[in-house]
C-alpha positions in Angstrom: 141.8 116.0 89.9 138.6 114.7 91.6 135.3 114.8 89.3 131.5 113.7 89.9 130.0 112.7 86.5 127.1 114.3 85.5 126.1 112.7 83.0 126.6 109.3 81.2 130.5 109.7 78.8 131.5 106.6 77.5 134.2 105.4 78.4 134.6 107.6 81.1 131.9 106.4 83.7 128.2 107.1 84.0 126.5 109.9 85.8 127.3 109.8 89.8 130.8 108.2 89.3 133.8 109.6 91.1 136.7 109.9 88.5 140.4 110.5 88.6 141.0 113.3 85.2 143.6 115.6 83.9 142.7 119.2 85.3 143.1 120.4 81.7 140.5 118.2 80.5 138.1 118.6 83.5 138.1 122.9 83.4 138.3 122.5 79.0 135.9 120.2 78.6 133.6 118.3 81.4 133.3 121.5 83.4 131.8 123.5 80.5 129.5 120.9 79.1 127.9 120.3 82.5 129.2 116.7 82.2 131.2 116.8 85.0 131.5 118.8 88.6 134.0 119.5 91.1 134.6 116.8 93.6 134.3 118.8 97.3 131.6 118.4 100.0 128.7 120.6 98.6 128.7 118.4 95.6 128.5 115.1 97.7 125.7 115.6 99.6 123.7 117.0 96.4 124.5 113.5 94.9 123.7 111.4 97.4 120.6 113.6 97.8 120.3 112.5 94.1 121.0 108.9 94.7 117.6 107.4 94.5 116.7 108.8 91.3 120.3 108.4 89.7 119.5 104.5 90.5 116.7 104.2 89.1 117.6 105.5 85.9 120.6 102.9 85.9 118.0 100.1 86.4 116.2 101.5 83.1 119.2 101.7 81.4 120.2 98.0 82.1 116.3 96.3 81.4 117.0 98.6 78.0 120.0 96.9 76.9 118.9 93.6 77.5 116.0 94.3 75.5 118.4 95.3 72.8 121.1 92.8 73.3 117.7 90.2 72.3 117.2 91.6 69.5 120.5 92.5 68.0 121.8 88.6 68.6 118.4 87.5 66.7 119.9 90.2 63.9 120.8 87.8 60.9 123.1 90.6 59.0 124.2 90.4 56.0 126.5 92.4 54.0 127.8 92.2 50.0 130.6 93.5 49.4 133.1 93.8 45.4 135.0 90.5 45.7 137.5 88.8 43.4 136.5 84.9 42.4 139.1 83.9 45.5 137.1 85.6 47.7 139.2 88.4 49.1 137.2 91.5 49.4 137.6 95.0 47.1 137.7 97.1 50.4 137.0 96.2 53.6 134.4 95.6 55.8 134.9 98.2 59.0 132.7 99.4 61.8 131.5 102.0 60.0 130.4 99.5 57.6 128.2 97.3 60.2 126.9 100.7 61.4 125.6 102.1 58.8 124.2 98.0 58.0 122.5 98.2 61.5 121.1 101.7 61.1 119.6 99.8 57.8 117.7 97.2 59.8 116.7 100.2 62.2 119.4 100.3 65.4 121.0 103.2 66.0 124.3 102.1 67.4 127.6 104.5 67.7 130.7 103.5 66.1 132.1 103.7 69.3 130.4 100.8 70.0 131.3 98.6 67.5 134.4 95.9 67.7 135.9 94.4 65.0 138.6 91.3 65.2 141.2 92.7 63.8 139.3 96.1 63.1 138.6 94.7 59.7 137.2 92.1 57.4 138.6 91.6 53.9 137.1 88.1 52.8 133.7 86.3 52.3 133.0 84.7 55.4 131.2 84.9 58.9 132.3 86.7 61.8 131.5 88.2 64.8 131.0 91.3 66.1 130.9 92.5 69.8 128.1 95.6 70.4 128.8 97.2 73.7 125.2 98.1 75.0 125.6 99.5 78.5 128.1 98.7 81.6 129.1 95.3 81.2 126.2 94.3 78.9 127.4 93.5 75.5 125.8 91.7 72.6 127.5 89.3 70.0 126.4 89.5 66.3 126.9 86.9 63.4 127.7 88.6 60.2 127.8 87.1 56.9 129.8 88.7 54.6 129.1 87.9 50.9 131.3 88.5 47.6 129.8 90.3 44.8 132.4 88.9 41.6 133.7 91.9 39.5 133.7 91.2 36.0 136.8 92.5 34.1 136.7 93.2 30.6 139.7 92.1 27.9 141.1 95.2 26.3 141.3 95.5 22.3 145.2 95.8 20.9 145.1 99.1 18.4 145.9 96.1 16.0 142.7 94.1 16.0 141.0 97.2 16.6 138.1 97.7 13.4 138.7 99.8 10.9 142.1 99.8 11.3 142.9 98.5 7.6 140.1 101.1 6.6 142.0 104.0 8.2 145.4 102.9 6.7 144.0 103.1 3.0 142.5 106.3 3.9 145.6 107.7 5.6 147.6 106.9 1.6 145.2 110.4 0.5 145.8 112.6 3.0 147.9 115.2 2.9 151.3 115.1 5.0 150.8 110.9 5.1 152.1 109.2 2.5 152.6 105.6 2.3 155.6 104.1 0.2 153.6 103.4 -2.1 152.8 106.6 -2.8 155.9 108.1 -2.1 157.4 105.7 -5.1 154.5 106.9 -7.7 155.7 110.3 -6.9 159.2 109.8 -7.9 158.5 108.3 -11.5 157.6 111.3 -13.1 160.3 112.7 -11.7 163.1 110.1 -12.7 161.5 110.8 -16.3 161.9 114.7 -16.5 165.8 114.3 -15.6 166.2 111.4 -18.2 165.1 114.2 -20.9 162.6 113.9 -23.9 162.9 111.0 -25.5 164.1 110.6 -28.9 160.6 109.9 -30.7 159.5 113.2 -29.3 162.4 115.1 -31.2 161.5 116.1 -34.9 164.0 115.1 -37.5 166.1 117.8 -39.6 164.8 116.8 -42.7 161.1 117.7 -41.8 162.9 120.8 -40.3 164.9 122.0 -43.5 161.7 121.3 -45.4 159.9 123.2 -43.4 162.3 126.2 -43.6 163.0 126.3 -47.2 158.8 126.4 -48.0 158.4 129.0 -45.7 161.0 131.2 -47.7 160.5 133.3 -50.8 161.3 132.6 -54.2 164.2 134.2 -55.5 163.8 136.9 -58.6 160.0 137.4 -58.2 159.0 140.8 -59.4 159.1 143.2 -55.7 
């Protein structure tokens, strides 16, 4: 269906444009928000009665954007961004990136606005960047993209870790880890206590009988 614009909707036209739109998206959307209005007679003749004044806005809105298409070409922009030593990019440099650069250096600019080659930039480099301002206007940026190098660090092996020779001398005391070391001290003693006494240790049976007959009572002593 038929609509009169409004108001300025980018892309869609600017306010006083006659547009061809879904009737779904007219009654939903443009209808409700007073961006839009039925395309029939009454609302003709209030536009044209509107005409003058419509124009002259335009003209404002075109001496504005070649005010800001100066200054935004002028714009040296520069962004830094994580980079490996061959230059590609940790991320990406998006429109969203050169907005929020721009908003920075104090131009508010929608995304919208904002065209990428390629829709990205992953290296160093220079590129450029198209700003749509208004109607045909448009400004080209230079952007120089810088790499910031990411030191890595080298991890330590457990083996050439300090203290590791401590902790394994310590670990030889500690209940539940023995070292073979330890284990082998362990089984000495018991080696010796299924060998049996030795034979030093054993007293002889002479000191034995000797001992048993002094300990015995002479025979025919008066009771």
């Amino acid at each position: 269906m038929k609509v009169i614009l409004n108001k300025d909707l980018s892309p869609l036209g600017e306010e006083g444009d006659v547009k061809d739109v879904a009737k779904g998206y007219a009654r939903n959307f443009l209808f409700p928000r007073g961006i839009a209005l039925p395309y029939n007679d009454r609302t003709i003749k209030l536009f044209e009665s509107r005409r003058e004044e419509i124009e002259a806005r335009k003209a404002e809105k075109r001496n504005d954007a070649a005010g800001l298409k100066e200054k935004l070409e002028s714009l040296n922009l520069e962004i830094t961004m994580p980079a490996g030593a061959n230059g590609k990019l940790y991320g990406a440099v998006t429109g969203q990136t050169v907005m929020d650069e721009l908003a920075k250096n104090g131009f508010q600019i929608e995304r919208k606005r904002i065209e990428l080659a390629g829709s990205s930039f992953k290296n160093v480099g220079k590129y450029k960047v198209i700003i749509k301002l208004y109607e045909s206007a448009a400004a080209e940026i230079t952007i120089n993209v810088l790499g910031q190098e990411v030191k890595t660090e080298t991890k330590t092996t457990s083996a050439t870790r300090p203290g590791r020779r401590r902790r394994d001398f310590e670990s030889r005391d500690r209940p539940g880890e023995r070292t073979e070391e330890g284990k082998a001290e362990e089984a000495r003693p018991a080696a010796a206590e299924a060998s049996g006494p030795s034979v030093e240790a054993l007293p002889s049976d002479s000191a034995t009988g000797s001992a048993e007959a002094g300990s015995a009572e002479p025979a025919g002593l008066p009771q």
